[in-house]
C-alpha positions in Angstrom: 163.5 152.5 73.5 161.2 151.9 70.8 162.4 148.5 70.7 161.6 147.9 74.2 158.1 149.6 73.6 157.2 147.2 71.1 158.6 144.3 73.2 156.1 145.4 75.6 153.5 145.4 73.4 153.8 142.2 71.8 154.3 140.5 75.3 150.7 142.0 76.0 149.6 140.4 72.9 151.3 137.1 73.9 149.2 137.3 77.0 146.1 138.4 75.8 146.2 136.0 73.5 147.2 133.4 75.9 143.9 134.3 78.0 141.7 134.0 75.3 142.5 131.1 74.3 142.6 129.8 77.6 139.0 130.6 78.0 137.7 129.6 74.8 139.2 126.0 75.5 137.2 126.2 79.1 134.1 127.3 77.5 134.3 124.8 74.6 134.8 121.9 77.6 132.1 123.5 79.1 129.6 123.4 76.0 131.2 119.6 75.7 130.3 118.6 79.1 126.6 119.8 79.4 126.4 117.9 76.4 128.0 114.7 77.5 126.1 114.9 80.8 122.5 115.6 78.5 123.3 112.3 76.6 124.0 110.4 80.1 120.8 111.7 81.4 118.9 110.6 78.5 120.9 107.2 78.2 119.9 106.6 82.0 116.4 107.2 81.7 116.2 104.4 78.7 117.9 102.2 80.9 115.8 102.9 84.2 112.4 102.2 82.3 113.3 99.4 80.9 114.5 98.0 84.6 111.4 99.4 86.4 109.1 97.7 83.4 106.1 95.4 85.2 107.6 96.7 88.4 105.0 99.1 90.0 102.2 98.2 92.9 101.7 101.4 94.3 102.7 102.0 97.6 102.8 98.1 97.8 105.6 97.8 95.2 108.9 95.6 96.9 112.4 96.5 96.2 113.7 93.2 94.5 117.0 92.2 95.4 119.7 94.5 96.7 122.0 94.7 93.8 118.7 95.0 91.6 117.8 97.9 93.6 121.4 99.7 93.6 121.6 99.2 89.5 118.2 100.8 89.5 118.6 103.4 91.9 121.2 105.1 90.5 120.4 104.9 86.4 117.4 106.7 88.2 119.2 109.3 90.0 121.2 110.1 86.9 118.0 110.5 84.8 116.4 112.7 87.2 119.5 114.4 88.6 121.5 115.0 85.6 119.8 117.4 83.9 119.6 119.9 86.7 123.4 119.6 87.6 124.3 120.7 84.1 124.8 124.5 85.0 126.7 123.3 88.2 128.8 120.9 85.8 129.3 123.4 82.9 130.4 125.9 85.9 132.9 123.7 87.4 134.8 122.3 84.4 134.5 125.9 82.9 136.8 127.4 86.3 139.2 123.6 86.3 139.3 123.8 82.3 139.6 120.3 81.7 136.9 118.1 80.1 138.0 115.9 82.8 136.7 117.6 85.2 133.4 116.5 84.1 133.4 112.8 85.3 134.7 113.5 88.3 132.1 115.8 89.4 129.0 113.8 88.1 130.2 110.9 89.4 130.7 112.3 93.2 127.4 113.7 92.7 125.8 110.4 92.3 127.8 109.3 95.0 126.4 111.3 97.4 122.6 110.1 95.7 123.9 106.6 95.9 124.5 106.9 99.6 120.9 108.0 99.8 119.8 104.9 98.1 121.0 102.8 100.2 119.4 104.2 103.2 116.2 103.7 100.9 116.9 99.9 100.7 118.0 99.6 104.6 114.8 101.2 105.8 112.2 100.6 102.6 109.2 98.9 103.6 105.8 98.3 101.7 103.4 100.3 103.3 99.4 101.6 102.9 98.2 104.9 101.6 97.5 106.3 104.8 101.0 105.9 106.0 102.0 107.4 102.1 99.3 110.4 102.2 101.4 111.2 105.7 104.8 110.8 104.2 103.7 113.5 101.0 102.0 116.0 103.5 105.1 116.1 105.4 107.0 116.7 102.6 104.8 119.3 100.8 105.1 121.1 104.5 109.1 120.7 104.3 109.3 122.3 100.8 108.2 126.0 102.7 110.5 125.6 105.4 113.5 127.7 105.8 116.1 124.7 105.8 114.6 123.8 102.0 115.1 127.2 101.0 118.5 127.5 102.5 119.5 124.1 101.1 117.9 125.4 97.2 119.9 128.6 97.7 123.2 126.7 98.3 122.6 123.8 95.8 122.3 127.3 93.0 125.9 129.5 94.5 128.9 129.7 93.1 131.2 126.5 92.2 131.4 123.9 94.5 133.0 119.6 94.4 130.5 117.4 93.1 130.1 116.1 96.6 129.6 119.1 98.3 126.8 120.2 95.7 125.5 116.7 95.9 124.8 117.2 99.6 122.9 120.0 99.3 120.9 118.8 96.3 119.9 115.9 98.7 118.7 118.5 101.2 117.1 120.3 98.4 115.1 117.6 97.0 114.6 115.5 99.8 111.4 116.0 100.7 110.2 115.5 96.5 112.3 112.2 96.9 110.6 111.2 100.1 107.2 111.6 98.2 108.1 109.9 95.0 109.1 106.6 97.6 105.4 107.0 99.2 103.5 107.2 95.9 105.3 104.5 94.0 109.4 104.3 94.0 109.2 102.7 90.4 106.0 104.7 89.5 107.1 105.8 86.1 104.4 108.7 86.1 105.5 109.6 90.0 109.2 109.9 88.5 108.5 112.2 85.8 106.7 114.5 87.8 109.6 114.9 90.3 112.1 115.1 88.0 110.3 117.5 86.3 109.9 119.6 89.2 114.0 119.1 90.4 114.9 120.5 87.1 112.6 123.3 87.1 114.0 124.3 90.8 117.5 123.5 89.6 117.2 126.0 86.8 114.9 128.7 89.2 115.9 130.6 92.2 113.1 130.2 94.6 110.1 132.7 94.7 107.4 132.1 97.1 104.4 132.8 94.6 105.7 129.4 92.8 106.9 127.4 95.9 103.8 128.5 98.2 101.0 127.1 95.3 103.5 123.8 94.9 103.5 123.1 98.1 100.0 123.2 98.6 99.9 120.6 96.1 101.7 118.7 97.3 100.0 118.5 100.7 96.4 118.4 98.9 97.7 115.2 97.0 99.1 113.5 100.3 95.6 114.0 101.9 94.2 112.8 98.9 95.7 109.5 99.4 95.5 109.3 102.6 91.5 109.4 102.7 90.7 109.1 99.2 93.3 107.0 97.4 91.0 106.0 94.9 91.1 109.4 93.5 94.6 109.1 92.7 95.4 106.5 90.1 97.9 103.8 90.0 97.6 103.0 94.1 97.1 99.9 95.7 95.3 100.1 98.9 96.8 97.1 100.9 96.1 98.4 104.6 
């Protein structure tokens, strides 16, 4: 019997130790991939200023060719979508335990941005600052609506595919995205103000003394261009 005791307690052990191990791999392929996905982000965002160098006319500014645009688009995405997925990322390769995992969720993730993209290109046209003042109003109204919030709430639960949390991301950030193609879509300045903000509301939950006094900045800034574009710099008032 005390034998079989100590048996027991050393297949305890075995397990116990098992288990910790186990989940000192996950976290250190966790700690691995926020990093990885960090130095991608930065990478991108070297890459995308170089492309969008000489580029920007305001609301004027054309797409170039359509491969030109896709390249772009998505070293963009991944500098100003990255760093916010890295708790979603860290999450999801901590619960699959393989580096792996990684990859495979960042790239479905930009997927589901890339898709976006491509709407861009299919229904990008230049346009003048009234039509651009319009576009940021409405989305400053959409960040206070109840779908953003839900969307924000969805793109922060749990573990989810990269797709999945891709196509709430889109939902979350939609309306930022819809007014960084108003202002400028290669607007350096325009791109680091909504990245900023993404990450910010990647990384917050959402409280409505913060979102209410965005918001209204948002919609201030549209009507701004709209009847006063020459307050806001870097426009080009074409219509």
């Amino acid at each position: 019997m005390v034998y079989e005791g100590n048996d027991r307690l050393t297949d305890r052990d075995a397990t116990r130790t098992s288990l910790s191990a186990a989940m000192t791999s996950a976290r250190t392929a966790a700690t691995a991939a926020a990093l990885t996905t960090l130095g991608v982000a930065a990478a991108s965002w070297v890459v995308a200023l170089r492309q969008m160098n000489g580029m920007d006319m305001g609301v004027a500014t054309e797409l170039g060719s359509f491969a030109f645009f896709v390249a772009l688009w998505v070293s963009m995405m991944a500098a100003m979508m990255l760093p916010g997925a890295v708790p979603a990322v860290s999450r999801f390769v901590r619960v699959d335990g393989r580096l792996l995992a990684a990859p495979l969720f960042a790239g479905s993730y930009l997927a589901v941005w890339t898709i976006v993209g491509l709407v861009v290109y299919a229904l990008h046209q230049p346009h003048g600052t009234f039509v651009a003042g319009v576009l940021t109003v409405a989305a400053g109204v959409y960040e206070l609506t109840p779908l953003k919030r839900g969307f924000w709430r969805r793109c922060r639960e749990s573990v989810r595919p990269g797709f999945e949390f891709g196509i709430y991301c889109v939902g979350s950030s939609i309306g930022l995205m819809v007014m960084l193609l108003a202002l400028g879509v290669v607007s350096i300045a325009w791109m680091g103000v909504v990245a900023a903000v993404v990450l910010v509301q990647k990384l917050l939950p959402p409280r409505a003394f913060i979102d209410a006094p965005f918001a209204v900045a948002i919609v201030v800034t549209g009507t701004l261009v709209a009847v006063a574009p020459s307050s806001i710099p870097g426009l080009t008032n074409t219509m």
